[in-house]
C-alpha positions as a Markdown table, in Angstrom:
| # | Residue | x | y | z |
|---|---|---|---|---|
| 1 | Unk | -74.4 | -28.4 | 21.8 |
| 2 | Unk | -73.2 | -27.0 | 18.6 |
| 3 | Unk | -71.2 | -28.9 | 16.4 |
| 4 | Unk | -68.6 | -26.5 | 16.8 |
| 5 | Unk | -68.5 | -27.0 | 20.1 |
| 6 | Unk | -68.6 | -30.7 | 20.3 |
| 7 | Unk | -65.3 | -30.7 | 17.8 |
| 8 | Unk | -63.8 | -28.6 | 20.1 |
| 9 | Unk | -64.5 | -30.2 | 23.1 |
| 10 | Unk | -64.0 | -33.9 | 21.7 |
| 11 | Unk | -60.5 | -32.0 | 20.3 |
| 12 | Unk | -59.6 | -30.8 | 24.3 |
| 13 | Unk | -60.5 | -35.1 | 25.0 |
| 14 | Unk | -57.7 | -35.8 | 22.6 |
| 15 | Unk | -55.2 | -33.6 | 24.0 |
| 16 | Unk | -55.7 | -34.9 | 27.9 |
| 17 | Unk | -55.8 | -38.3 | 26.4 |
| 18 | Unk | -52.6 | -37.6 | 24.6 |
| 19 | Unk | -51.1 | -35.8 | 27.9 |
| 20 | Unk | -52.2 | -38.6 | 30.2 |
| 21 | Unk | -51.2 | -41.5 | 28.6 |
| 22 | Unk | -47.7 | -40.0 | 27.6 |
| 23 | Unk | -47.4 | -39.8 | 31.2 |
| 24 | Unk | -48.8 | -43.2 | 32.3 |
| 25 | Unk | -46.5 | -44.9 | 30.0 |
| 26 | Unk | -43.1 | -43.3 | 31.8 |
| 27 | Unk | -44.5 | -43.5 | 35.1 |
| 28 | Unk | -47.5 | -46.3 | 35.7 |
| 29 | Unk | -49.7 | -45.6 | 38.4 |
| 30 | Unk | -50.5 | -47.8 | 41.8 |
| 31 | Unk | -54.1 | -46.7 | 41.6 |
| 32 | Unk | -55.2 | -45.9 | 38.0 |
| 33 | Unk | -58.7 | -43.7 | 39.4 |
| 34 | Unk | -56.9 | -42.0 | 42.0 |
| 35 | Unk | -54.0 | -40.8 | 39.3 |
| 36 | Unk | -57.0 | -40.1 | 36.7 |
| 37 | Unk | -58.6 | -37.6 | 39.6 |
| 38 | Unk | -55.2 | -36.1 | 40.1 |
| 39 | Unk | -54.7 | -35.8 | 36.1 |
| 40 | Unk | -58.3 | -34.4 | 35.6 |
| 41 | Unk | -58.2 | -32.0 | 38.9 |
| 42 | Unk | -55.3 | -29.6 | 36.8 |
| 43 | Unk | -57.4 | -29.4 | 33.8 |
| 44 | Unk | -58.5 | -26.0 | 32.6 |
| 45 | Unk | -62.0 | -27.1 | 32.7 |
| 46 | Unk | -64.4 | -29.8 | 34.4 |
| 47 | Unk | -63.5 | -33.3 | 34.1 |
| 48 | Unk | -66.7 | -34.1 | 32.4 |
| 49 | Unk | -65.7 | -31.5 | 29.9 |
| 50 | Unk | -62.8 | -34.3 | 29.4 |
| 51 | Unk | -65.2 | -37.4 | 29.1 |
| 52 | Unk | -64.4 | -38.3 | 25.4 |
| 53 | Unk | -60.6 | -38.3 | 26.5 |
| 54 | Unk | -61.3 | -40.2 | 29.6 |
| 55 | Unk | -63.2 | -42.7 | 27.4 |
| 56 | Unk | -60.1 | -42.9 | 25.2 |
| 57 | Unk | -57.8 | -43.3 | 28.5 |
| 58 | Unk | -59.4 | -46.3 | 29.8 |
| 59 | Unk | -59.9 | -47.7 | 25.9 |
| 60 | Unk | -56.0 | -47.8 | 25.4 |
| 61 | Unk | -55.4 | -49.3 | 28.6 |
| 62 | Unk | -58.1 | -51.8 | 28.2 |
| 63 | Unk | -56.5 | -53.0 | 25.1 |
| 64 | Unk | -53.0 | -51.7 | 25.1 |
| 65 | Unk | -51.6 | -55.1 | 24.1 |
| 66 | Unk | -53.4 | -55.7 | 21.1 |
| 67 | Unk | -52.6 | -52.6 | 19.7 |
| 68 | Unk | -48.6 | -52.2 | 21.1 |
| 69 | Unk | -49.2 | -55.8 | 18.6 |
| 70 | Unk | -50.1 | -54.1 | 15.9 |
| 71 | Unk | -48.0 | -51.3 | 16.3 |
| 72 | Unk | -45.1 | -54.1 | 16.3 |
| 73 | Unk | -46.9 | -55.7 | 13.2 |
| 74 | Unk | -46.2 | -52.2 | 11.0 |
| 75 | Unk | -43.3 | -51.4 | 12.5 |
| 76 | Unk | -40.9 | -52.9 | 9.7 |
| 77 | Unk | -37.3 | -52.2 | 10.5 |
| 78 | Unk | -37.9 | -50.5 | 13.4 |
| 79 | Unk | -37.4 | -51.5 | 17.4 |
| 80 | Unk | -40.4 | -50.9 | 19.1 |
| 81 | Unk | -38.4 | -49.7 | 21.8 |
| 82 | Unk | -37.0 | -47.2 | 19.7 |
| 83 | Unk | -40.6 | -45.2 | 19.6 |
| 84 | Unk | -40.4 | -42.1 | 20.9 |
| 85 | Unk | -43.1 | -42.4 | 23.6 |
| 86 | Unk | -44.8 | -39.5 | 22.6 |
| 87 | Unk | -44.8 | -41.1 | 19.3 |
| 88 | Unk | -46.5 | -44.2 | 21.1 |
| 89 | Unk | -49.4 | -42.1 | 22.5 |
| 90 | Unk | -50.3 | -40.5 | 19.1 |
| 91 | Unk | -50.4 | -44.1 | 17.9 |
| 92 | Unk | -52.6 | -45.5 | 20.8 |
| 93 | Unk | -54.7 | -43.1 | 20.5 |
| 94 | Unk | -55.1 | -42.9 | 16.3 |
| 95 | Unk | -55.4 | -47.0 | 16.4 |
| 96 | Unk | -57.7 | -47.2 | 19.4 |
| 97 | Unk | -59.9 | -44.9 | 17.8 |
| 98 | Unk | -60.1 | -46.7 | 14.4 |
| 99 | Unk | -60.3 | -50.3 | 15.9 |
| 100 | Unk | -62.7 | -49.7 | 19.2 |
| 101 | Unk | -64.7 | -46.1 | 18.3 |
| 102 | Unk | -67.7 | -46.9 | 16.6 |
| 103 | Unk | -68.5 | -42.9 | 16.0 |
């Protein structure tokens, strides 16, 4: 795979990972797998085209307290309630990344 294509399909990751876990944080699911094959089924493309956002799915729900924590760490003067949720999901995603990716 080219690198141009690997950017592009690690960028379409991002973008379900962003989508999902918006979604899982209004609305938690009973069954996390059945939701995630119900998530991945209305994709545009195969869900293994989606594995790098999968990987980031289960990586901020693995450790979604330690980062909310350090989201609440930086968050000076600022509820973390008040976080726009969307907000939320661009930040689980950016700190996940940085703590837990290795590559």
């Amino acid at each position: 795979m080219s690198n141009k294509a690997l950017f592009a399909q690690r960028r379409d990751g991002r973008v379900a990972a962003l989508q999902y876990l918006f979604a899982w944080s209004i609305n938690l699911p009973s069954d996390l797998s059945e939701d995630l094959r119900t998530f991945f089924e209305s994709q545009e493309k195969p869900r293994d085209h989606y594995a790098f956002g999968e990987e980031i799915i289960h990586g901020v729900i693995k450790n979604i307290a330690e980062i909310d924590g350090r989201i609440r760490g930086l968050a000076h003067n600022w509820e973390f309630d008040r976080i726009a949720k969307i907000d939320l999901a661009i930040l689980h995603v950016a700190i996940f990344e940085m703590m837990y990716r290795k590559r």
